[in-house]
N, C-alpha and C positions, 0 to 999 in steps of 0.2 A: 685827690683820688679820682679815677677815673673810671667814668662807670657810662652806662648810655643815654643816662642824664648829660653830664660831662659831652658826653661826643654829642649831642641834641642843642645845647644850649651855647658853649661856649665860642664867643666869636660871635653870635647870631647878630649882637648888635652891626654886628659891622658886614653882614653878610645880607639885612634887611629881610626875614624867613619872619611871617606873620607866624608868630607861633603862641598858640594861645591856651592858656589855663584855667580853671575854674579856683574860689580865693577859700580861705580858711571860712566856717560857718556859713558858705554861704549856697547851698542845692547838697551838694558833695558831701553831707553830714551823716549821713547812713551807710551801709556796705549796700543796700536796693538800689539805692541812688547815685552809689559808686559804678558801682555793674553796668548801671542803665546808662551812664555814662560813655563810659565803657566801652558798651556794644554796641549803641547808637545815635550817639554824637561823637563820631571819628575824626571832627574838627578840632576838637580838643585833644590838645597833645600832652598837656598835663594835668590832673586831678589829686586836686590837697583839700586834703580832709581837716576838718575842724580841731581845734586845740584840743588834744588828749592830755589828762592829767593823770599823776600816778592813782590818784584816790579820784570817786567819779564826784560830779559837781552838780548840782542842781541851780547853777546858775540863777538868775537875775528872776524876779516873779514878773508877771506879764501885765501890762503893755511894755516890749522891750525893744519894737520898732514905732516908728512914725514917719511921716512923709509932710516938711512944711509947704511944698512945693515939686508938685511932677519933677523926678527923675532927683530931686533929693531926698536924703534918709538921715533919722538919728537912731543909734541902734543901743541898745545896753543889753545884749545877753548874756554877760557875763561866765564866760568860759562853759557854759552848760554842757557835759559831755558824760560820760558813763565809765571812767575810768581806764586804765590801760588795761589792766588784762582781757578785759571786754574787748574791747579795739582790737587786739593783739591779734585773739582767736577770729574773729571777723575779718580783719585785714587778711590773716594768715591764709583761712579759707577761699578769699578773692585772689590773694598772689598765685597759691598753690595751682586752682583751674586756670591761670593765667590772663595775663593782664595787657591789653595793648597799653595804655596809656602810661607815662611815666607816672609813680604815685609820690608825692609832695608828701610828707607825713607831720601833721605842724602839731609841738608839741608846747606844752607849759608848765612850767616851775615857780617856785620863789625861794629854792635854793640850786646851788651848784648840784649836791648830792643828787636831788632829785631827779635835776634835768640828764644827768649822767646814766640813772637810770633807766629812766624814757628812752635815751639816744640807744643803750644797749637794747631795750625790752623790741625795738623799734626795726633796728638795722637788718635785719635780715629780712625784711617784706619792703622794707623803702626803698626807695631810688634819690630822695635826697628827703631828711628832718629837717625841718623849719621848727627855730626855733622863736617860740612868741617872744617878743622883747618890747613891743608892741599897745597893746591892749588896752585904752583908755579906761574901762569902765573894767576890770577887775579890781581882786581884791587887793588889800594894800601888799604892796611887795612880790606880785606881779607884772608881767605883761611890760608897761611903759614904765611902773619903778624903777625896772631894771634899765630899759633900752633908754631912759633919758639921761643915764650917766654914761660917758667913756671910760672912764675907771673900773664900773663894775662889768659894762657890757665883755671887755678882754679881761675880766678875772673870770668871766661865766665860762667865756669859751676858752679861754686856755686850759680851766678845769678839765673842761668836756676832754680835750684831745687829748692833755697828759695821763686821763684817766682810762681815756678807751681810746690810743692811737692806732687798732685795729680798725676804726672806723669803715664800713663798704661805702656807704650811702654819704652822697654831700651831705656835707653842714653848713648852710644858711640863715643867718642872723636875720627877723623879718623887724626891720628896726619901725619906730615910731618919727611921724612927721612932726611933732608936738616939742621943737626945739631949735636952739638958733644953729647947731654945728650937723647937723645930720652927716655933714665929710667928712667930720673926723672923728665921728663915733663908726662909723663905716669903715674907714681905714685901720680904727684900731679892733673892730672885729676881723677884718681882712689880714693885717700884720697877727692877731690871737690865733690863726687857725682856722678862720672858716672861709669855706669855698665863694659862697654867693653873699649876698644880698637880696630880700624881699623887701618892697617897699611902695607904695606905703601902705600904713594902717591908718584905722581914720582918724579923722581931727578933732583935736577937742579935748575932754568933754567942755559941751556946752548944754543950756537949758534949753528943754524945748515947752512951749506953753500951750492949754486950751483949756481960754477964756478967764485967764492968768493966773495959771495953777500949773504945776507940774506933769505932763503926760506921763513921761515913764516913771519906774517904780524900781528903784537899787536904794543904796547905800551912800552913795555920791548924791542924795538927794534931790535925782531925777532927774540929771544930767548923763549925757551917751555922748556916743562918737558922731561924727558927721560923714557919711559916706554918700558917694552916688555922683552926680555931672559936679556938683557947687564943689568940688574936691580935685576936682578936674587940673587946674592949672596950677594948684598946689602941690599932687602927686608929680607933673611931668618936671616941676624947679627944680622939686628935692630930688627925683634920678638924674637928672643931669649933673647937679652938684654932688653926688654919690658915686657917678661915672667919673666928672673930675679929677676926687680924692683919691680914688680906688686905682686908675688906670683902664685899660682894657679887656687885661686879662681874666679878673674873677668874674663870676656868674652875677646875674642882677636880673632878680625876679619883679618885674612893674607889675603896678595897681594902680586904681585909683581911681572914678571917675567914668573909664570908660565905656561907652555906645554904642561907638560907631566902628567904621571901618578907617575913618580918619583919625579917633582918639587910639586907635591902637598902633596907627603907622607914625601919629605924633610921637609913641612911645615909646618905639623901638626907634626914631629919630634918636630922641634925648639921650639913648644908652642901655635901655630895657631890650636884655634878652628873649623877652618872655611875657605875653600882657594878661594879667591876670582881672575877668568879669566876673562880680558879685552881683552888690544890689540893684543894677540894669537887668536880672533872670526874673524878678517880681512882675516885670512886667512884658514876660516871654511866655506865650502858651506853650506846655510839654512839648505838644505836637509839632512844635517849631525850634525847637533848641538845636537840632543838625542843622535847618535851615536858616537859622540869626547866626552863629559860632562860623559857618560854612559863606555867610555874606562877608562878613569881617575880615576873613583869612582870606580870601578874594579883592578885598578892596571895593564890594558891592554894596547896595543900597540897605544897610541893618534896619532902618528906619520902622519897615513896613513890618516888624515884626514888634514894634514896642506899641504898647497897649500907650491909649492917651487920654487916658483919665486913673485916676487913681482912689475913685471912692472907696477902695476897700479898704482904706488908710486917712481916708477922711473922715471927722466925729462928727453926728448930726445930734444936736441936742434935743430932744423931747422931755414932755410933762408926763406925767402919771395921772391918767383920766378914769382906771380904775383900777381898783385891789381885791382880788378875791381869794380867799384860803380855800382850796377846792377840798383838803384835807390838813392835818397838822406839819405836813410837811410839802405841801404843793401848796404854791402861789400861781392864781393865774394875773398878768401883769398886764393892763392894757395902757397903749398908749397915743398921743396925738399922732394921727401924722397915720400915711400909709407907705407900703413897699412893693415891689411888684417881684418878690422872692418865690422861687419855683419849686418840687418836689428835686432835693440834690442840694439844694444852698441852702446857705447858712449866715447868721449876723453876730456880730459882735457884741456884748453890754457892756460898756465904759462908768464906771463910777471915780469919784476922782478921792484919793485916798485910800481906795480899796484894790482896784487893777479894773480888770477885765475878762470875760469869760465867753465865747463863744455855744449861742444857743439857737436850734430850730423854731421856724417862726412856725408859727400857728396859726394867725389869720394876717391877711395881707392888710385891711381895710376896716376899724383901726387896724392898727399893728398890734398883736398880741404874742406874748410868750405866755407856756407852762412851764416853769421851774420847780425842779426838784430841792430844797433846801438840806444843804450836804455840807457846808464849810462856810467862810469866811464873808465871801464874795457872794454867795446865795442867803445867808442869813444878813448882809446888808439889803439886798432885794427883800427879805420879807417884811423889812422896818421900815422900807420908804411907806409912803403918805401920798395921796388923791393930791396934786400940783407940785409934786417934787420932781427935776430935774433929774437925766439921765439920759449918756449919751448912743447911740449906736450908731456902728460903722458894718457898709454891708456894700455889696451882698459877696461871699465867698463859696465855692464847689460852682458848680453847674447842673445844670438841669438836668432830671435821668436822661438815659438813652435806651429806651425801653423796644424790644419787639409790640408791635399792635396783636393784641389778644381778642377774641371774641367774650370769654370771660377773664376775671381775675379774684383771688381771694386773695385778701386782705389781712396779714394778722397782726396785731398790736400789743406791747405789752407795757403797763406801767406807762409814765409821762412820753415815752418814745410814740405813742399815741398819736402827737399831735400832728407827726409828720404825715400821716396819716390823710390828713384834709385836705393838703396842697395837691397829694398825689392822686386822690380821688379827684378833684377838680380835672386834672389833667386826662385823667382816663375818662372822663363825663365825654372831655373833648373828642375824644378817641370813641366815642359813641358802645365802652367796653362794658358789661354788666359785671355791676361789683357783688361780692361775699363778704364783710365787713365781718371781723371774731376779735373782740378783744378780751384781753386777759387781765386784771385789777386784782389786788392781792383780796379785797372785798368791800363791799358795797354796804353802806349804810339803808335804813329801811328809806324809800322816797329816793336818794340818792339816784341822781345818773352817771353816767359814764362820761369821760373826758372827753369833749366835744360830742357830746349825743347826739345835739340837734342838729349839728352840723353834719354829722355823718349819715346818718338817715338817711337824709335825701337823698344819698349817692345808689343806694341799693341794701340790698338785704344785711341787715344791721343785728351783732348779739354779744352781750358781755356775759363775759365767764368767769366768776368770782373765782379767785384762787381756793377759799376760805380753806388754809390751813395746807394745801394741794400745791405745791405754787407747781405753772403749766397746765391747768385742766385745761385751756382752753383747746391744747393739742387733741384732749381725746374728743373730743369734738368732730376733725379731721380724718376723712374717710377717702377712699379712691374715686367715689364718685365727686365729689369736690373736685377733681382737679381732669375728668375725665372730656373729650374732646379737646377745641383750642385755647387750652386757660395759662394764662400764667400767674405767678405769687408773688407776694410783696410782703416782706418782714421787716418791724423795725421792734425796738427795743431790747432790753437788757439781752447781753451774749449768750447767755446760758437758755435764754426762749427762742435765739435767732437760733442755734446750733440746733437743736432740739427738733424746732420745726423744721427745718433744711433737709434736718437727716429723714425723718419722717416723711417728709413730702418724696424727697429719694427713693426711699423705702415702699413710698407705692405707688413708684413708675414714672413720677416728672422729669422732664428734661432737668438738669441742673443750672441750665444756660437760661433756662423761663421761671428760674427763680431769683430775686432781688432782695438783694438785704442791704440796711441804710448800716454802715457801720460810724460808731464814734470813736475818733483815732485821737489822738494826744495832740489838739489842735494848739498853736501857739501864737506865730505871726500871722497867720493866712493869709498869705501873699505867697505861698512859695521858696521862701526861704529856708528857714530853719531844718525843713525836712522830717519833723517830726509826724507828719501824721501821713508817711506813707503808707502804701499799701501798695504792696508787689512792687510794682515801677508806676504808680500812679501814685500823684498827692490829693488827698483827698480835697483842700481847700484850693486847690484847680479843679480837678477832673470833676467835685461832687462827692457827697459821701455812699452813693448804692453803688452795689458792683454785683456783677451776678454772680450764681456759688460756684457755676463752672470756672470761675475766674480764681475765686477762691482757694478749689481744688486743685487747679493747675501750678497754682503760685505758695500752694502749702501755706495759707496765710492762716495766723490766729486770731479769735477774733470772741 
């Protein structure tokens, strides 16, 4: 079939066009993230979206990356994706406003029926389905199930095509490195009916350990793929030896590994049409993703754009130096050890057995969290004990990027409180007078307020018992509060940020001198996954405050 994938790709190996793609699961996971893509990183010529399944997946519980070694990764997120008809109407709505970039659409099954499905539900918004064949760390009869037999891989796609030989969109077997013939699992997807080859996916699975226990958290028992540079020379064997089998003519989407502007010209050597960069964007600031993609397709230095250290992927183990029940359901948790985390970032809690959860610090020196106890992973925190072990990996977001105010009011609600300290800290520095109002659903007799003493000192300090009200602390809030040069700072629960925002609106702020810390569905924090965008910004890069004019502009919920 030939389509402007087809006229883009085919031949390239042999025609040497740095032409480069973004891979399955990895930035590309959202339709924001698609867009932004899209519209401004023009270096990337193709954008393939994460494995869509007909039914949505809640994939692999978290920690499902790690890093044993700068620019290496082991990943198990097991297909996590929001189903097809989800996707369908999102993709639909990005094709329909129109799309520079060719859109890769990589799907998954563990039957023929299904994937036939998908390829139809699919075809009219793609430019070529990628089919996973692939996937070390799905469920059984997934992914690499499939792609590690020649027998089944050409029963999958000869299905596919006898079923829907109307096909528009290429069909692309994205096979698995994890075998001794990948040529002639390749050739007999190529003799079955499909146009291309992607390859590879990562290696593995293998263990990955800290402090001789299992980091990640699946079903395979804690074992993930290997992706990143240590994959590197593994990927360019197996497309050469897939270019071999294959000939010249079909399509061959490369991965694997790549950096540089060298690891991608090594790959369109070896036979890759097409070079596909993942877990190398974790260590790409937003602001530079035209500028690394645009070094690469030049043959220029990508170097100066990769970050070189990777603590956000490193465990740091501490003790538990103290334990306090602020309430029946807040723990406040102090621990050895300090951080130097800003108002915007954020750290990780690692328990080993339980996963991991991403929480605001509260005091740098010790280190302290306030946790809410909500589930699994927070009622293990309320059972640790004064000398028990616990890891954190930090620091994720960045620090606000605030206008300097001559005032600022302050409003807080519930454990989102604590953010609260770092950021007055920051404004202390900024010589700005604070309005400090928090909001507590209510207060016991004696009882203070979640960092009381701490907040005081910042400026004019008051809690506002919800009792029974929840928001009073809103009527509180008048025009002369916000009257000359002041701006606002809102953190906790959505339903008190929306409320106040509107309010403050309502009697005449800028909306651009208002900041709210939002909490987005953080997972890897590193940039990956994509799950906790906001608009075109990920919050565990950019930070989690954004101002509400930004909000507004970007029609975001929140």
């Amino acid at each position: 079939m030939k389509n402007r994938a087809y006229e883009t790709l085919h031949l390239n190996h042999k025609k040497g066009n740095v032409l480069l793609a973004t891979v399955s699961g990895a930035v590309t996971t959202k339709k924001e993230l698609i867009s932004l893509f899209d519209r401004k990183v023009e270096s990337v010529d193709i954008i393939t979206t994460k494995s869509f399944q007909v039914k949505p997946n809640r994939g692999n519980p978290i920690p499902f990356i790690t890093s044993p070694r700068l620019g290496d990764f082991g990943n198990s997120v097991g297909l996590r994706n929001h189903g097809m008809e989800m996707a369908y109407k999102e993709l639909k709505a990005l094709k329909d406003n129109g799309l520079r970039a060719i859109l890769n659409v990589s799907v998954s099954a563990n039957s023929v029926e299904d994937f036939i499905t998908l390829v139809k539900k699919f075809d009219d918004v793609a430019d070529m389905i990628e089919l996973n064949l692939s996937c070390p760390h799905a469920q059984k009869g997934y992914g690499a199930s499939i792609g590690q037999s020649k027998e089944l891989v050409g029963i999958y796609i000869r299905g596919i095509r006898e079923a829907f030989p109307e096909q528009k969109s290429l069909l692309i077997a994205k096979l698995t490195p994890n075998v001794e013939n990948i040529g002639e699992i390749a050739k007999e997807a190529i003799d079955s009916g499909a146009d291309g080859i992607a390859a590879i996916n990562t290696v593995g699975p293998k263990e990955y350990y800290l402090d001789g226990k299992p980091i990640l958290h699946n079903s395979l028992g804690g074992k993930g793929g290997a992706s990143g540079e240590w994959i590197k020379e593994i990927a360019l064997s197996k497309i050469k030896e897939i270019r071999d089998a294959i000939g010249d003519d079909p399509i061959i989407l490369g991965m694997g590994g790549v950096s540089t502007a060298e690891d991608a010209r090594n790959m369109i050597r070896a036979g890759a049409d097409s070079v596909g960069i993942g877990s190398a964007l974790s260590r790409v600031a937003m602001a530079d993703y035209e500028a690394y993609f645009s070094s690469i397709k030049n043959g220029e230095d990508a170097s100066k754009y990769l970050s070189l250290y990777h603590s956000n992927l490193e465990y740091v183990k501490h003790k538990v130096i103290d334990k306090t029940m602020y309430s029946e359901d807040t723990v406040i948790l102090t621990l050895d050890g300090k951080a130097d985390c800003k108002a915007g970032e954020f750290c990780f809690l690692f328990l080993h057995s339980v996963g991991e959860r991403p929480f605001s610090v509260a005091k740098n020196d010790p280190l302290m969290f306030v946790i809410k106890v909500r589930g699994p992973f927070t009622s293990a925190i309320k059972d640790l004990n004064v000398g028990d072990d616990i890891y954190v990996r930090a620091l994720m977001g960045k620090e606000i990027k605030n206008k300097k105010t001559e005032n600022a009011l302050l409003i807080g609600g519930g454990t989102g409180t604590v953010v609260l300290n770092l950021l007055a800290e920051k404004l202390k520095k900024e010589n700005t007078r604070m309005d400090i109002r928090i909001a507590l659903p209510s207060l016991k007799e004696g009882q203070k307020g979640l960092l009381e003493d701490d907040l005081k000192v910042y400026g004019k300090y008051q809690v506002v018992p919800d009792d029974g009200q929840p928001g009073r602390v809103l009527d509180t809030i008048s025009q002369a509060d916000i009257k000359g040069d002041t701006a606002s700072y809102i953190v906790g629960p959505s339903v008190l940020m929306r409320k106040a925002a509107d309010k403050l609106v309502s009697l005449g702020q800028d909306p651009s001198l208002i900041y709210i810390s939002l909490e987005r569905n953080t997972l890897c924090g590193v940039g990956l996954c994509g799950e906790c965008v906001c608009g075109d910004k990920l919050t565990c890069k950019e930070g989690t405050f954004v101002s509400y004019d930004y909000i507004l502009k970007n029609n975001l919920e929140f």
